[in-house]
N, C-alpha and C positions, 0 to 999 in steps of 0.2 A: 441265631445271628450268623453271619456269613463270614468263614477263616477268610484273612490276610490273603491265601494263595485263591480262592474265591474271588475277593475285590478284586485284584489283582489281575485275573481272567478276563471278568467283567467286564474292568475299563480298558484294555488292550482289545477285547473284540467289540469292543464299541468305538473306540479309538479308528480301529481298523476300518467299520462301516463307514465313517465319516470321513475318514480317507479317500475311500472309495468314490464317496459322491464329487470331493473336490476331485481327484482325477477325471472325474465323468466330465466337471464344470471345466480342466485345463485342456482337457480335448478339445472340447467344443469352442477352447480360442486358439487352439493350433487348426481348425480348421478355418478361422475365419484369417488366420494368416495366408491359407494359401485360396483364400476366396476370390482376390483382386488377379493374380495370376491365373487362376483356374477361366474368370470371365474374359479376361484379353486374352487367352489361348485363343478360347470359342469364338470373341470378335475376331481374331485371327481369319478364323478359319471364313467366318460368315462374310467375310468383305470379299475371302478369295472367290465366293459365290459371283459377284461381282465381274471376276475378269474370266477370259475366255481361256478353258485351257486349263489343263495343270503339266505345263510341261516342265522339262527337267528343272531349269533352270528357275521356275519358281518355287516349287517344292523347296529346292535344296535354301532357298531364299527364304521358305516360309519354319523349317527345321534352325535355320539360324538363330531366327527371330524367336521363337518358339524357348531355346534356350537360354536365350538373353532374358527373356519375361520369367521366367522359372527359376533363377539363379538368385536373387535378390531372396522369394518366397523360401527358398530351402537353407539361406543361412539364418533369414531370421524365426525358424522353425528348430536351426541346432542350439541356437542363444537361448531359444525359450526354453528347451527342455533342459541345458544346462543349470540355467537359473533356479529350474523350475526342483531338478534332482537336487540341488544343495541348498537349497532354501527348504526345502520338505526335510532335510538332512537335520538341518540345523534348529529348525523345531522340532521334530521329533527327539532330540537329544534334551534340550529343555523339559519335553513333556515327560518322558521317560524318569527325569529326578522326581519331577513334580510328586510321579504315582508311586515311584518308592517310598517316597517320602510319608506319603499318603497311608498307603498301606503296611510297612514295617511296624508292627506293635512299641518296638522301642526305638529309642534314637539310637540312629547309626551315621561314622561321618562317611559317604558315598565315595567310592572311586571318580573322578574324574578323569573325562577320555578329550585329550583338544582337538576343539571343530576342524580345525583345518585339517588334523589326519582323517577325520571321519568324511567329509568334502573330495578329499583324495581318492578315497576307497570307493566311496559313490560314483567316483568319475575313470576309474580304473580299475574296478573289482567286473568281471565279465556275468552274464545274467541268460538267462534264456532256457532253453530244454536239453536232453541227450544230444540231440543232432546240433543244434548249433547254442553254442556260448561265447558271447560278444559283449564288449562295455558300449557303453552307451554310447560315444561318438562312432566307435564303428557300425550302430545297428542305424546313426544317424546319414551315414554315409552309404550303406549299403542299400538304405529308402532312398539315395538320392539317384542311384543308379541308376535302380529298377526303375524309378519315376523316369528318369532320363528316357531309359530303353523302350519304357511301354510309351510314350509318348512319341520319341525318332519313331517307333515300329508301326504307328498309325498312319505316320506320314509316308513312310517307306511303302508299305501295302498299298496303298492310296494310289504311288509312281507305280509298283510293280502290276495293282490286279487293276488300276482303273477304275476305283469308287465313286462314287458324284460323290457331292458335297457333304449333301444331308447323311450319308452312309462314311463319311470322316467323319460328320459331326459324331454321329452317336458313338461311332466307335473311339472319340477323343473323349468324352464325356464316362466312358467305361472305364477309360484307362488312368483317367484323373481321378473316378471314384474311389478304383483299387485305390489310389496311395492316400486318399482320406482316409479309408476305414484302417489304414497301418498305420497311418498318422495318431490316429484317437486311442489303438490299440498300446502305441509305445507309450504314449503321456499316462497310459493308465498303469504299465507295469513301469515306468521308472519310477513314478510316484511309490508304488508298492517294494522296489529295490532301496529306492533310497531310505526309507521310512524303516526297513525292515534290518538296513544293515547300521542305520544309527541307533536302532534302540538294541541291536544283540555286540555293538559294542559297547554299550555302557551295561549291559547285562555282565558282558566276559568282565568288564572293569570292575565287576562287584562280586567277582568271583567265590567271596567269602559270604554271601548272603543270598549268592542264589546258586542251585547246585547243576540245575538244568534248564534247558529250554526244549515249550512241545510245542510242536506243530500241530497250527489250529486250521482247518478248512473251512468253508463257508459249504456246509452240507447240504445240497440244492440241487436242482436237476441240472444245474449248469457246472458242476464240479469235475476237474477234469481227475481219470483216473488215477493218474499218480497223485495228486493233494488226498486223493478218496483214498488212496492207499496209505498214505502217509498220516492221517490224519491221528493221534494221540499218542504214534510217536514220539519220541524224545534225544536227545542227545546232550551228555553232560559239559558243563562249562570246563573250564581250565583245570586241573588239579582236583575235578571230582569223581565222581561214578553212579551208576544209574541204580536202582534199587534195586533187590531181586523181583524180579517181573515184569520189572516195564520193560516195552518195548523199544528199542535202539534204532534210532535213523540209520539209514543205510549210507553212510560216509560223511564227510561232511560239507551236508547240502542247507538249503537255506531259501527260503521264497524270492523272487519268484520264481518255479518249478517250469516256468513257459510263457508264453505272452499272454498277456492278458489274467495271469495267479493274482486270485484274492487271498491265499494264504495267508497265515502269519507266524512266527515265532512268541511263546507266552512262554515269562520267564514263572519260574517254578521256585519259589522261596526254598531255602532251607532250617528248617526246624528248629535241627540240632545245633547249630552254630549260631543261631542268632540267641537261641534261648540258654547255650553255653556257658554268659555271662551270669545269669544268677544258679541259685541253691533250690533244693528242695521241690515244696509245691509254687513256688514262683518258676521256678523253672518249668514244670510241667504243664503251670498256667499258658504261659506264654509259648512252649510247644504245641499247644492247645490251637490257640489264639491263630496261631500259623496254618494250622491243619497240614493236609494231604492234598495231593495234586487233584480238583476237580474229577469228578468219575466222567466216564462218556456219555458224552452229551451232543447231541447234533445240533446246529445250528439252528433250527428249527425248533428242536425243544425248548435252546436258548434266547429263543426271540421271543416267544409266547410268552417267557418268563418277566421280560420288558414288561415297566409302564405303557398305557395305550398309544398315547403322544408319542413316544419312542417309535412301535411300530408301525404308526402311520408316515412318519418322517421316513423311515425306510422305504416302505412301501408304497403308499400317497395310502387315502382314507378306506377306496372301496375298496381295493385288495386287502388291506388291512383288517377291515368287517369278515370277509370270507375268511381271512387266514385264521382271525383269531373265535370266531363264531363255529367254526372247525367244519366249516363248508370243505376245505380244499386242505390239502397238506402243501408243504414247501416243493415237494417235488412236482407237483402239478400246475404249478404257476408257469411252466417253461414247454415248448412239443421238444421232443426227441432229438431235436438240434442243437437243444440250449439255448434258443431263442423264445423273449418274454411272448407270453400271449397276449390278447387284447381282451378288455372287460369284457366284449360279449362273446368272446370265446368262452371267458372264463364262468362267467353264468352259467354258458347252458352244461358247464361242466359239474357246478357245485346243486 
């Protein structure tokens, strides 16, 4: 039968994959926010096919307009990931009791941590890689920029080298892709910031029943270095310390590790403190019942481990036959870019 710190695993990197796919689903409506702006840019352009000329003064005429169309799409792209970061906050704190609750062999009363500090911390705790750490509205404001820049910089080109029309068009069309694929990329790590920093505050709030938290990767061909370095990892809550042996995060860091980290934080019961309260072999029962932190396990070995239905929902059916028919390993599902393959790629590979 599977210890407490097991379950525990379990449902946090399951938790986690279905995270995942909702972020996939909140991109794909921040992209449809900047859909209606993205088409009247391009009508923009396609009418100016129309008039004779791109001289100065219609250019600068058509950069105006251009801005005005894009202003509307980029605030209600900051509302939606607001909304989007403290509503994932605020269930993820809900689900979080839920699985202690779940998984603690006896009754214990939980730390409570209140939503609106954890809301705050979503919206003011900065996220990102070595090179750059920004909170959320700054990463939402520094998309608006760039969107701004590569957009004016079409137009500008266009006055400076002389492009026809059709050669604005595609070069507008390039420039608005960029901030789609940034677009889809933020909705997926704020999802993954906020979710990760509500449930390791109510982890710290239970500081007496869990002793650490490990960093869990999504072990894949698409895993970026540092999660793959970090990955079993640990670092102690408040007032604890780490076993002899395990390994110690390197300061105190926290997913996401970069744009786009599927990481996650998995809190690590403590044994001795919950099993504290009783005597004897009830004690040891219940230290039992607790176990040890999960041994190393790759992602891969823990998705095989899944019911079928499980890993077809992650992966759709026919990749799911290959994976678990053991045609293909998890690393092979991806080319060297970290980019998914296509079934008939993956065929003539299995």
């Amino acid at each position: 039968m599977a210890t407490s710190n097991e379950k525990l695993f379990d449902l946090i990197v399951r938790r986690q994959i279905n995270l995942q796919r909702m972020s996939k689903t909140e991109g794909e409506a921040l992209l449809r926010l900047l859909n209606q702006s993205d088409e009247e840019i391009q009508t923009l352009l396609t009418e100016a096919a129309n008039k004779r000329g791109w001289g100065m003064g219609r250019l600068k005429a058509i950069r105006k307009e251009i801005t005005k169309i894009r202003e509307p799409a980029m605030q209600s792209l900051r509302s939606r990931l607001k909304d989007l970061s403290t509503g994932t906050s605020s269930q993820e704190m809900a689900f979080t009791d839920t699985i202690l609750e779940r998984t603690v062999p006896v009754e214990v009363s939980l730390g409570k941590v209140p939503a609106a500090d954890v809301r705050r911390a979503v919206l003011t705790t900065p996220f990102g890689d070595d090179q750059k750490m920004q909170t959320l509205g700054k990463w939402v404001t520094d998309l608006k920029a760039a969107d701004q820049s590569r957009i004016l910089g079409v137009v500008q080109a266009a006055m400076v080298q002389g492009h026809t029309v059709p050669e604005m068009t595609r070069n507008m069309a390039a420039a608005l892709n960029v901030t789609r694929n940034q677009a889809e990329a933020l909705a997926r790590t704020a999802v993954n910031h906020a979710s990760n920093t509500a449930r390791n505050a109510v982890f710290e709030a239970n500081n007496d029943i869990i002793r650490a938290l490990r960093w869990t990767a999504t072990l894949d061909g698409r895993t970026s270095p540092v999660c793959r370095a970090r990955d079993g990892q640990m670092k102690p809550t408040e007032g604890n310390k780490l076993l002899p042996g395990e390994d110690e995060l390197p300061g105190d860091v926290s997913p996401p590790a970069h744009i786009r980290c599927r990481s996650v934080l998995v809190a690590v019961l403590n044994d001795e403190t919950i099993a504290s309260q009783f005597e004897g072999q009830q004690r040891a029962a219940v230290a039992k019942e607790i176990g040890q932190v999960p041994g190393e396990t790759t992602y891969g070995q823990w998705l095989r481990s899944q019911d079928r239905g499980f890993v077809e929902q992650v992966m759709g059916p026919a990749r799911a036959k290959m994976f678990l028919d053991g045609s293909l390993r998890m690393d092979q599902f991806v080319d060297r870019f970290g980019q998914p393959l296509t079934l008939e790629e993956l065929a003539r590979l299995s």
